[in-house]
N, C-alpha and C positions, 0 to 999 in steps of 0.2 A: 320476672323483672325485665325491664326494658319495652324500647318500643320501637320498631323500625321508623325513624325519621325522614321525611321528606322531603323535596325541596322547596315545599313553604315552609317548610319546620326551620329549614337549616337557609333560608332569606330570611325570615322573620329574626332570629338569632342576631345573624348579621346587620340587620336593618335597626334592631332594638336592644341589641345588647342582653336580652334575657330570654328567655321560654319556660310557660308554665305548661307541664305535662302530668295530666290528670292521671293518677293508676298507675304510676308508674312500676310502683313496684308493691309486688301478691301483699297484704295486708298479712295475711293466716299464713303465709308460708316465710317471708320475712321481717315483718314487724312485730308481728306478735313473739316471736321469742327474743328479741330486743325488747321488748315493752318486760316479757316476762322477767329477766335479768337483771331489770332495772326494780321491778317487785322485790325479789330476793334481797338486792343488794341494802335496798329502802327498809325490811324486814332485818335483816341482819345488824342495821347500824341502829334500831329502835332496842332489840336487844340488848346490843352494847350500850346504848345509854337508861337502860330499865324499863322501856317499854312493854318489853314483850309481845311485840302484838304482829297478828298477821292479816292481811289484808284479803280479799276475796279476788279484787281481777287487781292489772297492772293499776285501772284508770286512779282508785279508789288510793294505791299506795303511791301516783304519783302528783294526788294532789292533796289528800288529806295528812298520808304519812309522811312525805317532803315537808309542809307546813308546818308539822306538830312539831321536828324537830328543828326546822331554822325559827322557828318561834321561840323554842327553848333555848336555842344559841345557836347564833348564825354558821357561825366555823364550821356546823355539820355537814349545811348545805356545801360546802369547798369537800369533804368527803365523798359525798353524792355525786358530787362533780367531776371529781377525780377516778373515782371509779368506774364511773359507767362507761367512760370511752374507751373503756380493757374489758367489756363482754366481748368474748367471741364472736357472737351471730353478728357485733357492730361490725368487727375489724372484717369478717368476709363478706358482709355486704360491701365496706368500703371498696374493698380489693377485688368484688364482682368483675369478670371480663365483662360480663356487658356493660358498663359501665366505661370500660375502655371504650369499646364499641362508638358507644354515644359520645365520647369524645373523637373520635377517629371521627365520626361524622360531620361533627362541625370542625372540626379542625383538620380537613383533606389533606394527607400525607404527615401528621406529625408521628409522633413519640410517644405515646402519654407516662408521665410518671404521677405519683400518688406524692403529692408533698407532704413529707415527714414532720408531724407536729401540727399538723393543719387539717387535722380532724377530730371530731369531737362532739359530746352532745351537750349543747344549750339548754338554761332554764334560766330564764328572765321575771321575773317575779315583781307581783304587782306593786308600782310605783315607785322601784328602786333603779334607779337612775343612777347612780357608782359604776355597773355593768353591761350599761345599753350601749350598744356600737354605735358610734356617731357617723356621720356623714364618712364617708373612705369609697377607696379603691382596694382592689385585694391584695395590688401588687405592691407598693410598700410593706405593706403589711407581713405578707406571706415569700414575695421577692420568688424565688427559684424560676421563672421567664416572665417574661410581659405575655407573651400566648397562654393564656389561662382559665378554667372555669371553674366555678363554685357551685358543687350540687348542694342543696338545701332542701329539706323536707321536714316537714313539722310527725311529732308523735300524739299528739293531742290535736284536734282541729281547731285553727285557729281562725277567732272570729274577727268582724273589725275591731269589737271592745276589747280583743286579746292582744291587738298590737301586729297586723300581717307585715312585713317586712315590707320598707318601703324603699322604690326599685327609681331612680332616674333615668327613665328609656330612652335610650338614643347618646346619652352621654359617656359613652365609652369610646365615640368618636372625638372626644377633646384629644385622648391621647394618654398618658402618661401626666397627673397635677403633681406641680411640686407640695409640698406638707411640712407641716410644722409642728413642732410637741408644745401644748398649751401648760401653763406652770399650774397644774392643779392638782391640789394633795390630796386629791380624792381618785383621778387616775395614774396611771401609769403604761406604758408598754404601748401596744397598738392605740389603746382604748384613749389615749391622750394626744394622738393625733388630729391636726386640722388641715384641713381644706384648704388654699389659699383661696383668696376672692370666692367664700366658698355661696355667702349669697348671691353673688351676681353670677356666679355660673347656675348655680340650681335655675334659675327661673330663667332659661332654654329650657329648659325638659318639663316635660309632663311627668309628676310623677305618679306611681301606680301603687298599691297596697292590694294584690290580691289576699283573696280568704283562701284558705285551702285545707285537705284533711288526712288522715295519715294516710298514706302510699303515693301521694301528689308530690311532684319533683320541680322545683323552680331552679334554672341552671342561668347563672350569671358570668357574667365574660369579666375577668381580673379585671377590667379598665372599666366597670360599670360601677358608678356612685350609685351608694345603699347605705341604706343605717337599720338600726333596729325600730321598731316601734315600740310607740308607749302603751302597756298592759293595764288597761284601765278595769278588769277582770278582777275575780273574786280567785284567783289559781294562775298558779304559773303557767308559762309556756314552756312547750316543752320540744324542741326542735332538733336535729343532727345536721351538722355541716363536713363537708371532708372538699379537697382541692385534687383538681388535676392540671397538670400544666404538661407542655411541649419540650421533649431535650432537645428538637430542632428548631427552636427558636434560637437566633443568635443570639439577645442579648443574655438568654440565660446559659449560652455556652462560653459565653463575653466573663460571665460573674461565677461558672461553675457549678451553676443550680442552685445556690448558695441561698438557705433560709433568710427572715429576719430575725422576729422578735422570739418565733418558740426555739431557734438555737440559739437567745441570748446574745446576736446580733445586733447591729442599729443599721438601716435601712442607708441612711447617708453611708455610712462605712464602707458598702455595697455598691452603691449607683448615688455616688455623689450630686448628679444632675436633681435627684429628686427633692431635694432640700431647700425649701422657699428660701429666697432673700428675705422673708419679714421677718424671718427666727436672729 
């Protein structure tokens, strides 16, 4: 895992708000027993609702054996969900030093800590739109410093038709957007969050949708606008996110490193400043 970073690595970062870094991490030495855990745990809950059945590699149980069961009833997939970010192999990839490393690099002289509650592995499922992450920043969201980054890597390779993560480059230079919770009974929590002026800021940026496949590492800066993509696919996607952020940033020693929404939190509660006038 890892990769010594350069100083186009760590200008480009700076310059764009993101870096996709191909390989990042061993396939066969840490994704595949992630991949495999998520097998078991997919076999395990087929059991429990009279399946029976086991699957041959990871790919086959996480897209055939995922399906069979949110097809029978959704609530399983919140199982699947719930479970997989408690594999072992997830939480010490998460907690890799090297991964500190690669924050130490772009962020020369911080702290790095692991925000709590702000990792996890994703499955976005074709044309369910309830759970697609809208337009945001990380930092309301996630809150613990404005100095922050979001590794992301997909488990599955994702194509255009599967929805690549769509990245606005350069806009992390706005700063800190104020945000506002939209009244819809379909979201809640982050997932209900808006952008203020959120068209007229978007169109400054070029925005980017790489493809990418499992061991590739896209690392986003907290104040970079991202959303999910639409899975226009025939299977889910299947992706891991975890955060690191700075304890020597001021403003998170301003607020105490202090979560948002996974401790139950509300982001205004926090950094009042964040909170559009339009709400």
């Amino acid at each position: 895992m890892g990769i010594l970073l350069g100083k186009p690595e760590i200008e480009a970062f700076s310059e764009s708000g993101f870096l996709l870094i191909r390989d990042y991490f061993d396939v066969e030495r840490e994704i595949s027993p992630i991949l495999n855990g998520i097998r078991l745990i997919i076999e395990a809950l087929s059991v429990k609702y009279g399946y029976e059945q086991t699957y041959n590699c990871a790919t086959d149980a996480m897209v055939e054996g995922y399906t069979k069961l949110i097809r029978r009833n959704r609530t399983w997939g919140g199982e699947v969900y719930d479970a997989v970010k408690q594999i072992p192999e997830f939480i010490s990839l998460v907690a890799s030093p090297a991964n500190s490393e690669t924050f130490k690099k772009l962020r020369g002289g911080s702290i790095p800590g692991i925000a709590a509650g702000g990792y996890g592995i994703r499955i976005d499922n074709p044309g369910e739109e309830r759970f697609r992450a809208p337009w945001h920043q990380e930092f309301p969201a996630q809150l613990r410093s404005v100095d922050g980054v979001v590794f992301w890597s997909p488990l599955i390779s994702v194509t255009e038709e599967m929805g690549p993560v769509q990245i606005a480059s350069g806009s992390h230079k706005e700063g800190p957007i104020p945000v506002f919770e939209e009244n819809l009974s379909t979201r809640t929590g982050a997932y209900s969050l808006k952008i203020e002026n959120e068209k007229e800021r978007l169109k400054k940026f070029e925005i980017v949708a790489p493809t990418t496949n499992p061991g590739d590492l896209v690392l986003m800066d907290f104040l970079t606008l991202h959303r999910s993509g639409q899975n226009f696919a025939d299977r889910p996607r299947w992706s891991m996110q975890f955060r690191y952020f700075n304890f020597r940033d001021p403003v998170g020693i301003d607020i105490s490193w202090s979560g948002s929404y996974a401790e139950g939190k509300k982001f205004e509660d926090i950094v009042p400043s964040l909170k559009s006038a339009n709400q």
